[in-house]
N, C-alpha and C positions, 0 to 999 in steps of 0.2 A: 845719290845714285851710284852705284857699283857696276854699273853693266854686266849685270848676271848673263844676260840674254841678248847683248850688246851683238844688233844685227842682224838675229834670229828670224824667219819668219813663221808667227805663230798665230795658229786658228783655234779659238775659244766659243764652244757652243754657250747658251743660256747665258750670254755675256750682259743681257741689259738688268741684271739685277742681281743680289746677294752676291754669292761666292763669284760667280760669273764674273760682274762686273770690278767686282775688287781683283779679280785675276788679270783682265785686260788692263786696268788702271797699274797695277804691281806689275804686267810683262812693260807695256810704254816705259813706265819708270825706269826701268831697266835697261833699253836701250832697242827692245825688239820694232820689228814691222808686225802688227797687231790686225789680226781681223775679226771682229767680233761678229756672229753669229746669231740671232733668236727669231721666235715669231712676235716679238712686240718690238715697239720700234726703240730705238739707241737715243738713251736718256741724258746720254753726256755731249759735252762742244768737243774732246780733244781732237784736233786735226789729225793725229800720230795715229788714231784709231779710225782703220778701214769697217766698215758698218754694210753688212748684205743682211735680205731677209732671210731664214735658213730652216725649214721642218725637220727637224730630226729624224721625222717617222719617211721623209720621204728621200727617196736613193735619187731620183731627179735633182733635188734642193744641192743632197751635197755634190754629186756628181759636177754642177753648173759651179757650184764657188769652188770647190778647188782646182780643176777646170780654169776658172780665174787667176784664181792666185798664181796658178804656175805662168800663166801668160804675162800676168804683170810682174810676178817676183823672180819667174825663172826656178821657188823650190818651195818648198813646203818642211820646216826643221822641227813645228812642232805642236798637238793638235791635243786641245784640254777638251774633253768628254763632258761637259760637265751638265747640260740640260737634263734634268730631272721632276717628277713630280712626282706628291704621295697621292692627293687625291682622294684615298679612300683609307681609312682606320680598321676594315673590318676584318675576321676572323673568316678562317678558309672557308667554314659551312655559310658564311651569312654576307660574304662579297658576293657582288652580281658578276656573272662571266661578263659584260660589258667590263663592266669596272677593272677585271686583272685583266683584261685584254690591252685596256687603255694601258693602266702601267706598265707593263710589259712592254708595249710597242711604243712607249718611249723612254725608259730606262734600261730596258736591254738591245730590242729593235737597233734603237736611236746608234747607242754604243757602238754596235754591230755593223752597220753601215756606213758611221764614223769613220771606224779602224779598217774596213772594208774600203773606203773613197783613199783614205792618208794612206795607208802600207805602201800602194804600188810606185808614188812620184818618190817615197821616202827609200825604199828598198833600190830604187835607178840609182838614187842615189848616195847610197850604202852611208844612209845618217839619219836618226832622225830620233824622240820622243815623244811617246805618248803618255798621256796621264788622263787615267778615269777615273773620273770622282764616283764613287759611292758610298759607304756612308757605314759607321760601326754597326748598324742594320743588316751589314753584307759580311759581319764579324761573328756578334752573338745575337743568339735569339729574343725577343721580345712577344709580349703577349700583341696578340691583335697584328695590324697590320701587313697583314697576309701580303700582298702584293707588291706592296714595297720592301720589302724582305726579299721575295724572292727576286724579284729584280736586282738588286743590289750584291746579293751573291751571285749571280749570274756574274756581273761584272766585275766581281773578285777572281773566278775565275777564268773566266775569258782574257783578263790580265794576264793571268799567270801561261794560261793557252799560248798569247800572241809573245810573250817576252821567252817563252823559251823556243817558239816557233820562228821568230825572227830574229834574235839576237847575233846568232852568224853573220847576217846579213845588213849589220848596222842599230840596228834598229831598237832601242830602248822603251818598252812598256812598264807601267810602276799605275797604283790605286793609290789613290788618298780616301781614308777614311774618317769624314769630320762626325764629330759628337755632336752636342747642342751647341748649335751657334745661332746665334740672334739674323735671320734672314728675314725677307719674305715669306720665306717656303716656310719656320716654324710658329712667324706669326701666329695665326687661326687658332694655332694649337688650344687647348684646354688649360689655363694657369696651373691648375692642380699638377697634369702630367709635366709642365716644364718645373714644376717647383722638386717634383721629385727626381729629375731624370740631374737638375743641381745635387740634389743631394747625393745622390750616388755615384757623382764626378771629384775626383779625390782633391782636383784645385778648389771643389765648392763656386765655379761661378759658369755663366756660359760664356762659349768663345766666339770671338769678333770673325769678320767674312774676312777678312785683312789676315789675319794667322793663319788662315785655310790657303790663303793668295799664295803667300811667302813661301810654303811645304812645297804648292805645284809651282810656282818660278824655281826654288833648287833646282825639283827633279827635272825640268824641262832644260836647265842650265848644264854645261859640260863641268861644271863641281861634282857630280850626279855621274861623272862618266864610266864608273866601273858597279850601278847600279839599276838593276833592271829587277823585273817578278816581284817585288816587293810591295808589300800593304802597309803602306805608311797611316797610322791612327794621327786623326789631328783630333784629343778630343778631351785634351787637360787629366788623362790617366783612365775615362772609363771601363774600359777594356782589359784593364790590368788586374781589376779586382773582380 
């Protein structure tokens, strides 16, 4: 342990799995007060990690835990975005408006509400970072998956909105954008699509939830401190060719 975050108190949505939980697990490591966040319940024992239920899609959920946390912690230093789902693979003419609705209103919504509950205890106290996961999806275009696309650039730019909107004010916002990583979330996937989405990754393999962790412990760390609006790619070079 290095204590990147040594002290920090930080809130992690979608923490009970993949990138999520490998965040919460890499902030504890590090030395932070950890609050994991999801709507399934907290898969691990560690004591170090504080465990609420949390809807992304809903302004009550997070209104009530950070509401919390400042009563228990006194601040709120640093709040990972990360709850996402694709859900649906299909092309704009042939999604159901259900369907982009759902994604939408949990990969942008969610985001939004997020950075909407953390800004105001973090701006009192002229400190704080945020990091939104979204996903090289929210970089270059891909066929299909209409909704998850456009969600995910939303939150490339909504990044870029809040980091030069706040930054006077203390306030650090930065994206991480993971390529193929072996989660939950790409399980389902089709072999065929993950076997080529390897090959078009210039390291040729996919990346662990654990390398995705490390990118957002930097940014949320004061190593990170003259860094804000940036789309950091976690994704072994995809993006580059």
């Amino acid at each position: 342990m290095s204590g990147l975050v040594e002290g920090k108190v930080c809130l992690v949505t979608g923490a009970a799995r993949g990138i999520g939980l490998a965040t919460v697990t890499a902030m504890a490591r590090e030395g932070a007060r950890v609050w994991g966040v999801d709507v399934s319940p907290w898969p691990g024992t560690e004591e170090s990690i504080s465990w609420r239920h949390l809807d992304v899609t809903q302004e009550g959920d997070w209104l009530q835990v950070v509401a919390e946390i400042i009563a228990v912690e006194g601040k709120l230093d640093v709040l990972v975005n990360n709850a996402g789902i694709v859900f649906t693979y299909e092309s704009i003419t042939d999604v159901s408006i259900a369907d982009w609705r759902k994604v939408i209103e949990v990969n942008q919504f969610g985001v939004f509400l997020g950075m909407r509950a953390a800004l105001p205890p973090m701006v009192a106290q002229n400190s704080g970072s945020i990091v939104n996961i979204s996903s090289i999806w929210g970089l270059v275009g891909a066929q299909g998956v209409a909704a998850y696309q456009a969600s995910k650039g939303a939150v490339t730019l909504m990044t870029r909105n809040a980091a030069t909107t706040y930054a006077a004010q203390g306030v650090r916002v930065n994206s991480v954008h993971p390529g193929f990583i072996a989660t939950p979330l790409t399980a389902p996937q089709e072999e065929s699509l993950n076997s080529e989405l390897i090959s078009k990754t210039p390291m040729l393999r996919q990346g662990e939830a654990s390398e995705v962790a490390e990118a957002v412990v930097w940014l949320a760390s004061d190593r990170s401190s003259f860094v804000t609006g940036v789309s950091l790619p976690v994704d072994g070079g995809f993006t580059v060719v």
